[in-house]
PDB file of N, CA, C and O in Angstrom:
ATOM      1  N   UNK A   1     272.315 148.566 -20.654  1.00  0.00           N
ATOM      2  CA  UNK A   1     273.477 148.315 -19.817  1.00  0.00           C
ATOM      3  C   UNK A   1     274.727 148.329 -20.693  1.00  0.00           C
ATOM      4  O   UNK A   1     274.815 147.780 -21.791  1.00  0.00           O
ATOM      5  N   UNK A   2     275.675 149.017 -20.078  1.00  0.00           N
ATOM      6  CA  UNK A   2     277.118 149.050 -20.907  1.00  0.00           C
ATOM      7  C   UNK A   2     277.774 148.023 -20.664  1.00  0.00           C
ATOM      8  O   UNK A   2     277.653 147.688 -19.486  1.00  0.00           O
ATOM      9  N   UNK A   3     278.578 147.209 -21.402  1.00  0.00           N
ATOM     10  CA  UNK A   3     279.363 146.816 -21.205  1.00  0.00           C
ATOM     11  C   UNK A   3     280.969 146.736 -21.096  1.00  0.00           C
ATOM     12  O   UNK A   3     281.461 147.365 -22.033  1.00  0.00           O
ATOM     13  N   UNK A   4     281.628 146.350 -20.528  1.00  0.00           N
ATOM     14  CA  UNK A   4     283.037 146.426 -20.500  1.00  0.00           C
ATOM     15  C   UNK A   4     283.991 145.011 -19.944  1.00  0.00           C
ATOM     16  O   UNK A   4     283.808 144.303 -18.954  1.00  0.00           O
ATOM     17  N   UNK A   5     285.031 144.942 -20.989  1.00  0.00           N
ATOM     18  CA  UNK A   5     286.192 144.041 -20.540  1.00  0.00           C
ATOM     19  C   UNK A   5     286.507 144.132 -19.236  1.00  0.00           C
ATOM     20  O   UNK A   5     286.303 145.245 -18.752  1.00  0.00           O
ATOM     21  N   UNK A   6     287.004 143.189 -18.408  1.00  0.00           N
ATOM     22  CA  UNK A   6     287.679 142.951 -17.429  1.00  0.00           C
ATOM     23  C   UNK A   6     288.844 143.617 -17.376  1.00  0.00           C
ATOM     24  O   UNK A   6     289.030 144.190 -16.302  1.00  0.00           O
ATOM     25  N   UNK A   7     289.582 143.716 -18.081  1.00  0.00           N
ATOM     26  CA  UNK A   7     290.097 144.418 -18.617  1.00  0.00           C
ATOM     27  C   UNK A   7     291.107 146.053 -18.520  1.00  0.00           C
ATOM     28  O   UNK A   7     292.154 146.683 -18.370  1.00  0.00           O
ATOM     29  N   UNK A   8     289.290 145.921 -18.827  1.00  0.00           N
ATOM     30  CA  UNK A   8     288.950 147.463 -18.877  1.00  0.00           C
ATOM     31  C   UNK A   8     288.924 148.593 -17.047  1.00  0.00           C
ATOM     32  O   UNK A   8     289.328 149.622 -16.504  1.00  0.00           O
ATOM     33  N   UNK A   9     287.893 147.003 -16.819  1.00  0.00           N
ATOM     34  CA  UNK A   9     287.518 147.257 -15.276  1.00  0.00           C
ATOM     35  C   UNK A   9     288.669 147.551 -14.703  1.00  0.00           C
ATOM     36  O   UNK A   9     288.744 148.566 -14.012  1.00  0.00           O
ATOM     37  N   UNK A  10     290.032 146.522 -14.929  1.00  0.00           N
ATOM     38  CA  UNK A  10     290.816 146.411 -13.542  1.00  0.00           C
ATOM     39  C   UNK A  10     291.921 147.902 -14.412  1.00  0.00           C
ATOM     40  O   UNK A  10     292.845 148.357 -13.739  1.00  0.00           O
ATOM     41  N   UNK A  11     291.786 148.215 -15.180  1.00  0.00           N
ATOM     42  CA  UNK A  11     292.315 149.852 -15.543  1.00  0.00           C
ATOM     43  C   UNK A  11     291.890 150.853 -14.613  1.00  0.00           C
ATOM     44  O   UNK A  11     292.632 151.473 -13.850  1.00  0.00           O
ATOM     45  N   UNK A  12     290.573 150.978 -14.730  1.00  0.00           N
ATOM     46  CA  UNK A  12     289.718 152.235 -14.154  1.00  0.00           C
ATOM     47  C   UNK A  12     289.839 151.874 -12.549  1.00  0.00           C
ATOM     48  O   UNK A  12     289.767 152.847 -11.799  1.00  0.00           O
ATOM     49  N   UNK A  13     289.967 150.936 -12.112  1.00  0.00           N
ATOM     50  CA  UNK A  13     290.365 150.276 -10.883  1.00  0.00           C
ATOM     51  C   UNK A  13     291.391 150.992 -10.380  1.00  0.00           C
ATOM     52  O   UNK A  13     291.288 151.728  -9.399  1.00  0.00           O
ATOM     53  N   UNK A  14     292.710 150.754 -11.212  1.00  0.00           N
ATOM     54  CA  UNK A  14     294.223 151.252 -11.380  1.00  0.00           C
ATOM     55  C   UNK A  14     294.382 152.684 -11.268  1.00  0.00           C
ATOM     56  O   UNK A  14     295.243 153.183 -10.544  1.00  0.00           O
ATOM     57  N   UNK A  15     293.723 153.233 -11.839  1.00  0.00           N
ATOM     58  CA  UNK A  15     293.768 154.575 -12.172  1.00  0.00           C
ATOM     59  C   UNK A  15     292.678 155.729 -10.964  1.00  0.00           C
ATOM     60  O   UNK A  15     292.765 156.942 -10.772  1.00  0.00           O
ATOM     61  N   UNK A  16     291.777 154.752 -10.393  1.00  0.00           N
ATOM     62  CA  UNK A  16     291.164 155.428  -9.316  1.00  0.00           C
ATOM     63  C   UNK A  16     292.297 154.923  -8.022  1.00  0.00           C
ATOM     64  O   UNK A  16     292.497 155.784  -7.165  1.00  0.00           O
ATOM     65  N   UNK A  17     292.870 153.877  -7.890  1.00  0.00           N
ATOM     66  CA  UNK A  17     293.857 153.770  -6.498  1.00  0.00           C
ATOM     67  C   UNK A  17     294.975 154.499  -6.766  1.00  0.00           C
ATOM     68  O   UNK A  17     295.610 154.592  -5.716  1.00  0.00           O
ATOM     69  N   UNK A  18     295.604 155.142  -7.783  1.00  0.00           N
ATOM     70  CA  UNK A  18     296.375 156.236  -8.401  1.00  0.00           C
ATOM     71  C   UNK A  18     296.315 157.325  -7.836  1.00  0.00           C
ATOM     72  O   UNK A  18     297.115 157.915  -7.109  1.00  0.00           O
ATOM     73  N   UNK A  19     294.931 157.666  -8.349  1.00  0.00           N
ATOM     74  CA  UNK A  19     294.035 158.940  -8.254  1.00  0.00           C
ATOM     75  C   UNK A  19     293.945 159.130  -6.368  1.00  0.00           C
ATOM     76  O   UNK A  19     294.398 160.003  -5.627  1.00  0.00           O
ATOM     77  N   UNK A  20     293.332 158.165  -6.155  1.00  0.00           N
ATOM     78  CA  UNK A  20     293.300 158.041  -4.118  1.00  0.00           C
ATOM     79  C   UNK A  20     294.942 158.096  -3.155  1.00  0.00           C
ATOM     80  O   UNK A  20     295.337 158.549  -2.081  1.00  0.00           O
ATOM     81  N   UNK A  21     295.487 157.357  -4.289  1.00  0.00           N
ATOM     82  CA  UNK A  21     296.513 157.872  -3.533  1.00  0.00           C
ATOM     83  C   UNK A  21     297.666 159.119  -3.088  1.00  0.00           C
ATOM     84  O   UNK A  21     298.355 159.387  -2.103  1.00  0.00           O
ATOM     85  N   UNK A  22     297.344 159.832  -4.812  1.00  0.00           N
ATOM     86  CA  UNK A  22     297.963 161.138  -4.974  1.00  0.00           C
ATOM     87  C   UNK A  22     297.043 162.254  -4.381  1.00  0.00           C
ATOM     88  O   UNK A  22     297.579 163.341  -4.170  1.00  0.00           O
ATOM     89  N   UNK A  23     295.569 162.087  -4.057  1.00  0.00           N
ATOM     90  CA  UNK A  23     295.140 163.270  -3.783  1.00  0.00           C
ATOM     91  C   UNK A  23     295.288 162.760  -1.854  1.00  0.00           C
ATOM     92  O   UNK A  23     295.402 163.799  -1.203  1.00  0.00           O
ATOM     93  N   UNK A  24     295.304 161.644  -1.039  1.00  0.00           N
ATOM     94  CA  UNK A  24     295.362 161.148  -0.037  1.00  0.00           C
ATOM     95  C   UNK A  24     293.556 160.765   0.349  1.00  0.00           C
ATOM     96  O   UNK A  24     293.204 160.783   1.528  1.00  0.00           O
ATOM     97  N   UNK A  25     292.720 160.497  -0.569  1.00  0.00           N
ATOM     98  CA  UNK A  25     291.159 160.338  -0.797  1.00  0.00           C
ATOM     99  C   UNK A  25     291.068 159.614   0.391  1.00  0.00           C
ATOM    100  O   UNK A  25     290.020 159.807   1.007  1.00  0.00           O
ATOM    101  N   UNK A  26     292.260 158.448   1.142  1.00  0.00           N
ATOM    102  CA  UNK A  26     291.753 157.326   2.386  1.00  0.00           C
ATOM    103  C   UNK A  26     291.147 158.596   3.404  1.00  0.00           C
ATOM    104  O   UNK A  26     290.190 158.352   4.140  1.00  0.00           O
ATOM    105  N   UNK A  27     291.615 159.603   3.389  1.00  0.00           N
ATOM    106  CA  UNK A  27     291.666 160.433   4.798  1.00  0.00           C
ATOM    107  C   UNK A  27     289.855 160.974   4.640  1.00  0.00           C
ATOM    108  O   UNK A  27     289.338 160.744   5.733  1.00  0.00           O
ATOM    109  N   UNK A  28     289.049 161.444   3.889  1.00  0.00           N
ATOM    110  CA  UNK A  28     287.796 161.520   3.469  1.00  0.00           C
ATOM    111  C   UNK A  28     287.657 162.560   3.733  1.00  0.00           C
ATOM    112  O   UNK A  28     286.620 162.767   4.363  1.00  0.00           O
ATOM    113  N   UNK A  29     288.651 163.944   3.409  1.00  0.00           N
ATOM    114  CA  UNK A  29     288.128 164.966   4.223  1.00  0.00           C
ATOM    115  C   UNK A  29     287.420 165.776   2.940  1.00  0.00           C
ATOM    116  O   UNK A  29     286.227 165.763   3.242  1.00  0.00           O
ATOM    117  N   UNK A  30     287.524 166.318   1.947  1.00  0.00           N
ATOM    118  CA  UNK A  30     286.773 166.651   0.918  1.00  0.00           C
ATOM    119  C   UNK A  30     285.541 165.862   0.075  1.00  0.00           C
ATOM    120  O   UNK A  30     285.545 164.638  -0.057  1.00  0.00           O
ATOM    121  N   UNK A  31     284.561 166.669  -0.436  1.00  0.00           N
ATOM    122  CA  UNK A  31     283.645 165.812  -1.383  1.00  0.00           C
ATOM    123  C   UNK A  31     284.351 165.031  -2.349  1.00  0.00           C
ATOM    124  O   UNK A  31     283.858 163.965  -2.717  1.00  0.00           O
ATOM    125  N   UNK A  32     285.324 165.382  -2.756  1.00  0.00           N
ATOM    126  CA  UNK A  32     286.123 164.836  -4.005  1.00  0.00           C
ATOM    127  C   UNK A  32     286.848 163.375  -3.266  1.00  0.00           C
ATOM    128  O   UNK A  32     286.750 162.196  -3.608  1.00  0.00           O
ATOM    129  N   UNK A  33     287.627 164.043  -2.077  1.00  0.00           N
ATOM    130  CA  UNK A  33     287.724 162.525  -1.135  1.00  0.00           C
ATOM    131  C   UNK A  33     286.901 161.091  -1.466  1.00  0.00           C
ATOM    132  O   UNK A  33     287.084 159.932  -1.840  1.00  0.00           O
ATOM    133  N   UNK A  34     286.053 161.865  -1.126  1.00  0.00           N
ATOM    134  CA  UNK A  34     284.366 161.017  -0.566  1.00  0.00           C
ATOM    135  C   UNK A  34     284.282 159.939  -2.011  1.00  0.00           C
ATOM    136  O   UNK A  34     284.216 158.711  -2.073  1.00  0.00           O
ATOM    137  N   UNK A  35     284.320 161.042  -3.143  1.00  0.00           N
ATOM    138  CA  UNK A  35     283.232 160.473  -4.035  1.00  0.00           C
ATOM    139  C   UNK A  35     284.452 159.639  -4.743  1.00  0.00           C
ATOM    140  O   UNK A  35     284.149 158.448  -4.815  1.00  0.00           O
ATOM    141  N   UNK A  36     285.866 159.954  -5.338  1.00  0.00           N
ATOM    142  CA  UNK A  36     286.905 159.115  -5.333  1.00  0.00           C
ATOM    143  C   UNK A  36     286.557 157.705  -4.470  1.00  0.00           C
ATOM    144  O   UNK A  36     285.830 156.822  -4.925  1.00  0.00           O
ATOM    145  N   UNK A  37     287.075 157.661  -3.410  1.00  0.00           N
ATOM    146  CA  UNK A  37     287.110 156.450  -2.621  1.00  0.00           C
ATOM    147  C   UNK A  37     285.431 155.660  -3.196  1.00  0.00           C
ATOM    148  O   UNK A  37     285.300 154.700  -3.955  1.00  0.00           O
ATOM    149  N   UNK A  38     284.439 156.403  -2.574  1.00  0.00           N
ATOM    150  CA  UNK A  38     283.022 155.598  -3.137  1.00  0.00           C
ATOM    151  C   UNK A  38     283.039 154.597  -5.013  1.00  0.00           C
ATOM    152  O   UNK A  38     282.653 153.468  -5.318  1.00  0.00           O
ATOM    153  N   UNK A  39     283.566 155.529  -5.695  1.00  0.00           N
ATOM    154  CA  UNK A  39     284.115 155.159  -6.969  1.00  0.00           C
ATOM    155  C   UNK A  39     284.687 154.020  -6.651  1.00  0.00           C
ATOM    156  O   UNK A  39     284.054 152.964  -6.669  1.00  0.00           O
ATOM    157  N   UNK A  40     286.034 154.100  -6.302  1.00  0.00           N
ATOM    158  CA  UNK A  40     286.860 152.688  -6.644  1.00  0.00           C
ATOM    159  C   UNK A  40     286.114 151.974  -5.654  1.00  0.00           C
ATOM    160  O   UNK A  40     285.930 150.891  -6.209  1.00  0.00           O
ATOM    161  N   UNK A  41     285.464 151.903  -4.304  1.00  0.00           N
ATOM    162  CA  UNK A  41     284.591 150.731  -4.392  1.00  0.00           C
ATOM    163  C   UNK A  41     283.621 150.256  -5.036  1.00  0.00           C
ATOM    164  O   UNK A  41     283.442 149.040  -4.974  1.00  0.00           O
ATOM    165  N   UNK A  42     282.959 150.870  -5.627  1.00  0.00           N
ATOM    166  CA  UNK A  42     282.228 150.330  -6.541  1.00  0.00           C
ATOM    167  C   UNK A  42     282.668 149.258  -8.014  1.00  0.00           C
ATOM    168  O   UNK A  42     282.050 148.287  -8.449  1.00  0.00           O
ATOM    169  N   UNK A  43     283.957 149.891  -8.517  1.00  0.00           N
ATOM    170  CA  UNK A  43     285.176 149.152  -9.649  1.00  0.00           C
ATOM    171  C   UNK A  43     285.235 148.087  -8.753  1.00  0.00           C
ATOM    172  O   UNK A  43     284.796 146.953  -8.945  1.00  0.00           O
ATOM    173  N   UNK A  44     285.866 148.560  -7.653  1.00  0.00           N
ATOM    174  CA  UNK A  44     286.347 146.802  -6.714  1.00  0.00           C
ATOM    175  C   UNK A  44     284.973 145.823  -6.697  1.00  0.00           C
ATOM    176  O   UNK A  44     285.038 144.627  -6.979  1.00  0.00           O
ATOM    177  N   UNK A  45     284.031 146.334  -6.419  1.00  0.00           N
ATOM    178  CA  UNK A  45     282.998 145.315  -5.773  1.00  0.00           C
ATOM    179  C   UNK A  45     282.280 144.838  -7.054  1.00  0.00           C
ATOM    180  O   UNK A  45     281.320 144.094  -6.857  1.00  0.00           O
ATOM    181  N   UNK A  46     282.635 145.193  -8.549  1.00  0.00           N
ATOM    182  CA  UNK A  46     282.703 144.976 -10.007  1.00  0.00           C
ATOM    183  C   UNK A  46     283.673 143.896 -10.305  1.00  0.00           C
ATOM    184  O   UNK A  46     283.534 142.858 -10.951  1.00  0.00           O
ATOM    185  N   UNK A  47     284.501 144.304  -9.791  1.00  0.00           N
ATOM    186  CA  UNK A  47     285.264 143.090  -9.824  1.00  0.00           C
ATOM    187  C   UNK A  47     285.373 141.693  -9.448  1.00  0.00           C
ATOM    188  O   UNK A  47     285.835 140.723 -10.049  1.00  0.00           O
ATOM    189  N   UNK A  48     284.567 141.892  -7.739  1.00  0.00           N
ATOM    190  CA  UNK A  48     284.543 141.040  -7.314  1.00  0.00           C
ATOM    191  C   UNK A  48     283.574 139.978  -7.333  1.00  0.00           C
ATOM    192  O   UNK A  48     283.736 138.838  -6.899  1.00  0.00           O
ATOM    193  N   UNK A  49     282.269 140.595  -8.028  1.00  0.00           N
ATOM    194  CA  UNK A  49     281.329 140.492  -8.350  1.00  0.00           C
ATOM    195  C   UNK A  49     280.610 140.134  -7.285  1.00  0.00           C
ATOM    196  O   UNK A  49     280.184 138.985  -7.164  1.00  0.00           O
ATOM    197  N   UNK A  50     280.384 141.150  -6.334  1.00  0.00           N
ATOM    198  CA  UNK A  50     280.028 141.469  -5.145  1.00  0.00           C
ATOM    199  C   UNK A  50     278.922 142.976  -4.907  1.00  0.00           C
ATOM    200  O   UNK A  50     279.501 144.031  -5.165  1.00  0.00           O
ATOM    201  N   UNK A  51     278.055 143.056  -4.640  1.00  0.00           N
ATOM    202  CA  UNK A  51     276.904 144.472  -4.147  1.00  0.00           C
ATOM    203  C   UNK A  51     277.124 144.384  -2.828  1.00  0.00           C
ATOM    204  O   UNK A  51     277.223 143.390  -2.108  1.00  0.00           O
ATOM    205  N   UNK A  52     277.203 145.758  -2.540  1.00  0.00           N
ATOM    206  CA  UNK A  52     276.963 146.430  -0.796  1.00  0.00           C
ATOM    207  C   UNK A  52     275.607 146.392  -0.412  1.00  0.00           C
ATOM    208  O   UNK A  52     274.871 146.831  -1.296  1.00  0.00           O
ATOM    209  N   UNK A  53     275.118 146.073   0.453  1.00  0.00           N
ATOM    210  CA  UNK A  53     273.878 146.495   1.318  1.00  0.00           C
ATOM    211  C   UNK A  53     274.211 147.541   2.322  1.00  0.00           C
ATOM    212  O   UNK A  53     274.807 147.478   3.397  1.00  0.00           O
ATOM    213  N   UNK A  54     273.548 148.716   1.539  1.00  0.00           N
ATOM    214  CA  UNK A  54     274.313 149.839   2.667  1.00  0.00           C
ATOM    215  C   UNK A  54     273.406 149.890   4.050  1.00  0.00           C
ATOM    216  O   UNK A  54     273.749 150.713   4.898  1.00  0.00           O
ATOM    217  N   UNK A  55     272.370 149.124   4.288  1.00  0.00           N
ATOM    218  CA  UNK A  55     271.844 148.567   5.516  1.00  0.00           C
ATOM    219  C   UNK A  55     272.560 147.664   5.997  1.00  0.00           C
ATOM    220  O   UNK A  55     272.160 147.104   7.018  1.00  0.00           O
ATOM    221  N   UNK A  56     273.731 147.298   5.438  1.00  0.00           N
ATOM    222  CA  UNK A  56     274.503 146.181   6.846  1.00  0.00           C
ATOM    223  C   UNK A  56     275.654 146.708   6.978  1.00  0.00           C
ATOM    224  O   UNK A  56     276.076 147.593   6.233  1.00  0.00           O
ATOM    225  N   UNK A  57     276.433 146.097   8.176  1.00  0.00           N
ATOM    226  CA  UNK A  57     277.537 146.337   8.616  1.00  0.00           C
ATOM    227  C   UNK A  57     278.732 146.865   8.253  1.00  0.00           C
ATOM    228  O   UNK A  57     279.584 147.600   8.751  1.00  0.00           O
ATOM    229  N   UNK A  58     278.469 146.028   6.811  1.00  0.00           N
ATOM    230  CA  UNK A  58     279.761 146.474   5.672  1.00  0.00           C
ATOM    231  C   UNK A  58     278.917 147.199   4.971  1.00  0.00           C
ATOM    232  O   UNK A  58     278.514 146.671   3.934  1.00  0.00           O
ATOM    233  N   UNK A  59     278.519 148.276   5.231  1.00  0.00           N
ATOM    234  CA  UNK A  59     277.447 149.035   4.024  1.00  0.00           C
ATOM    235  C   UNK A  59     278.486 150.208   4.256  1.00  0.00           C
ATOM    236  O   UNK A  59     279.657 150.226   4.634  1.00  0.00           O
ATOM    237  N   UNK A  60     277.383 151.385   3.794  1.00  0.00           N
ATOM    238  CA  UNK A  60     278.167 152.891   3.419  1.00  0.00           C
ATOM    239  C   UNK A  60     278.595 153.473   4.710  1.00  0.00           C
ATOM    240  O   UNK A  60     279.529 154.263   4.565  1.00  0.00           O
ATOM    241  N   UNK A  61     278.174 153.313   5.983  1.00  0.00           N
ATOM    242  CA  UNK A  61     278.925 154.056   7.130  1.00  0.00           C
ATOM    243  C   UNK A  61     280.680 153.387   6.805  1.00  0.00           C
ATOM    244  O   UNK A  61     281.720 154.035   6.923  1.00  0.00           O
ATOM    245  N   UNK A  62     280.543 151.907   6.375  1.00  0.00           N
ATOM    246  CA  UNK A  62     281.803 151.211   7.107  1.00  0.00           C
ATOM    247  C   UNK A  62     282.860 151.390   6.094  1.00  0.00           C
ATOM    248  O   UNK A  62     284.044 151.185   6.360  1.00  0.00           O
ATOM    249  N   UNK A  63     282.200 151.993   4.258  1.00  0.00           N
ATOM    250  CA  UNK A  63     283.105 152.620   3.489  1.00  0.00           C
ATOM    251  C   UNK A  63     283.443 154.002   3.674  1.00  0.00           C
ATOM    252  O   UNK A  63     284.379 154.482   3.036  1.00  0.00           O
ATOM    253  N   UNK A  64     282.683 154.787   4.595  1.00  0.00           N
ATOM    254  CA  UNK A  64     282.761 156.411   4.758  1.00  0.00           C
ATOM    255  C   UNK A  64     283.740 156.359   6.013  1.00  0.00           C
ATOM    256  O   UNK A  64     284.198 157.437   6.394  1.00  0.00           O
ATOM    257  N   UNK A  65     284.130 155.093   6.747  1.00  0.00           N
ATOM    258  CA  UNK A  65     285.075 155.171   7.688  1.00  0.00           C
ATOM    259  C   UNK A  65     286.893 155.698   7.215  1.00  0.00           C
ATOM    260  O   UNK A  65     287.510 155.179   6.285  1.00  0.00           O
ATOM    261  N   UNK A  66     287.259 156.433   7.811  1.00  0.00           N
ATOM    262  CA  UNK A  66     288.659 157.137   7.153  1.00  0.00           C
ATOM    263  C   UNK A  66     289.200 155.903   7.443  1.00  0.00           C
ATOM    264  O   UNK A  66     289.040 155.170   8.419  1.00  0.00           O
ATOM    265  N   UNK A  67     290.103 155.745   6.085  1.00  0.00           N
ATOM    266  CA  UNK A  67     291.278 154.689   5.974  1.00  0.00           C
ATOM    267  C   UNK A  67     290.535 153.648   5.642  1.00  0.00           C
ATOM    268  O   UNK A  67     291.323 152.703   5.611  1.00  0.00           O
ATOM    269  N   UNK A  68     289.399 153.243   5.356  1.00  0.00           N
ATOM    270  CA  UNK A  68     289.065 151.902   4.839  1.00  0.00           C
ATOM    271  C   UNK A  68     289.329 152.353   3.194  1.00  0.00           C
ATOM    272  O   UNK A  68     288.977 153.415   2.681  1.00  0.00           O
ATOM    273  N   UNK A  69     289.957 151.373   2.624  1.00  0.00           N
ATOM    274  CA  UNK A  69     291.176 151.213   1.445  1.00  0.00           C
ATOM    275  C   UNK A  69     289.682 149.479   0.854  1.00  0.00           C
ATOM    276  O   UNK A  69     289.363 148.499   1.527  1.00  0.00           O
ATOM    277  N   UNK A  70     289.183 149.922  -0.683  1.00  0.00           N
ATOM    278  CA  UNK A  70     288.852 148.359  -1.173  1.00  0.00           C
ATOM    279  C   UNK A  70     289.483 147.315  -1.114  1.00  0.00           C
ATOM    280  O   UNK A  70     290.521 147.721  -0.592  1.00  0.00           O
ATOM    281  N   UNK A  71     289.652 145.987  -1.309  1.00  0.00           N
ATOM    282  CA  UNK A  71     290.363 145.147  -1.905  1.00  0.00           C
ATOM    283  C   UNK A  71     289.847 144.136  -2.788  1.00  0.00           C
ATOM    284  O   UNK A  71     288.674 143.773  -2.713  1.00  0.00           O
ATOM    285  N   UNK A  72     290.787 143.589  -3.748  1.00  0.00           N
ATOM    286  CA  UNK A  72     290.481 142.673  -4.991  1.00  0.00           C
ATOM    287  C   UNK A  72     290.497 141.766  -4.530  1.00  0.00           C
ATOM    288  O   UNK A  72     291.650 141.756  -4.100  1.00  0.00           O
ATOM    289  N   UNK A  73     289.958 140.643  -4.166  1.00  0.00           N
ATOM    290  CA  UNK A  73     289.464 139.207  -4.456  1.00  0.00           C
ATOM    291  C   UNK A  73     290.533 138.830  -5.171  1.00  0.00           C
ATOM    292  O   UNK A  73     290.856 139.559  -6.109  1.00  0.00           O
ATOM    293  N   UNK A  74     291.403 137.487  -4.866  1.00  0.00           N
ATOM    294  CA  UNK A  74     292.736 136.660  -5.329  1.00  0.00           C
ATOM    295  C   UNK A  74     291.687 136.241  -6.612  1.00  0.00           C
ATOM    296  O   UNK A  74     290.563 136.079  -6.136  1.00  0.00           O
ATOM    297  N   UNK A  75     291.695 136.086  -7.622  1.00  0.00           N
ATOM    298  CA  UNK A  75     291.297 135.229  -8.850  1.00  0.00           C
ATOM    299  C   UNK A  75     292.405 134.340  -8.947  1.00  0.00           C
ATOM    300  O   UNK A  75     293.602 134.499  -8.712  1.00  0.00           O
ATOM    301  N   UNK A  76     291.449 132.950  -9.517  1.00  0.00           N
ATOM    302  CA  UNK A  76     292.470 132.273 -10.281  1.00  0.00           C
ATOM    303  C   UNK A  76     292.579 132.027 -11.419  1.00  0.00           C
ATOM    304  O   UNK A  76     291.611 131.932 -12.173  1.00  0.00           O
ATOM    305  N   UNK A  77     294.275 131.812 -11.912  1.00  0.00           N
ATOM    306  CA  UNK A  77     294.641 131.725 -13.009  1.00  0.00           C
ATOM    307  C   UNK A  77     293.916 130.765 -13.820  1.00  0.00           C
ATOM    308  O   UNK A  77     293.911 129.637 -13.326  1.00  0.00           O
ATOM    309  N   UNK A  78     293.131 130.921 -15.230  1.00  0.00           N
ATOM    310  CA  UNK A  78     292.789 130.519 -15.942  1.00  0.00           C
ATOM    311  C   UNK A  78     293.238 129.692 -16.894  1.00  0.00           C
ATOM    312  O   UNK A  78     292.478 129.300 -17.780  1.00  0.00           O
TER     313      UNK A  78
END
């Protein structure tokens, strides 16, 4: 298993909602769409320290829905 800074995470985080937003990835109409958006949920749900069950509700239909956008979990200041 690799490891990585927090850090690090909320970069590649940064740089995929960058990436989603300049190519318009919310709309899902290309593979590149697809696999962008799938990406930064996965960083997000790294972050949040959270796994999908793509057998439930919030699984992979409800991230393949156009316009569902991740979100970060408020942390608190340390």
């Amino acid at each position: 298993m690799t490891h990585l800074e927090e850090w690090q995470i909320k970069g590649i985080e940064d740089t995929l909602r960058l990436v989603a937003n300049h190519f318009r990835s919310r709309e899902r109409k290309t593979c590149l769409d697809r696999m962008i958006m799938e990406s930064w949920n996965w960083v997000v749900d790294a972050l949040n320290d959270t796994s999908i069950d793509i057998t439930s509700e919030n699984g992979i239909m409800y991230r393949m829905r156009v316009g569902q956008v991740p979100k970060l979990k408020e942390r608190s200041k340390k």
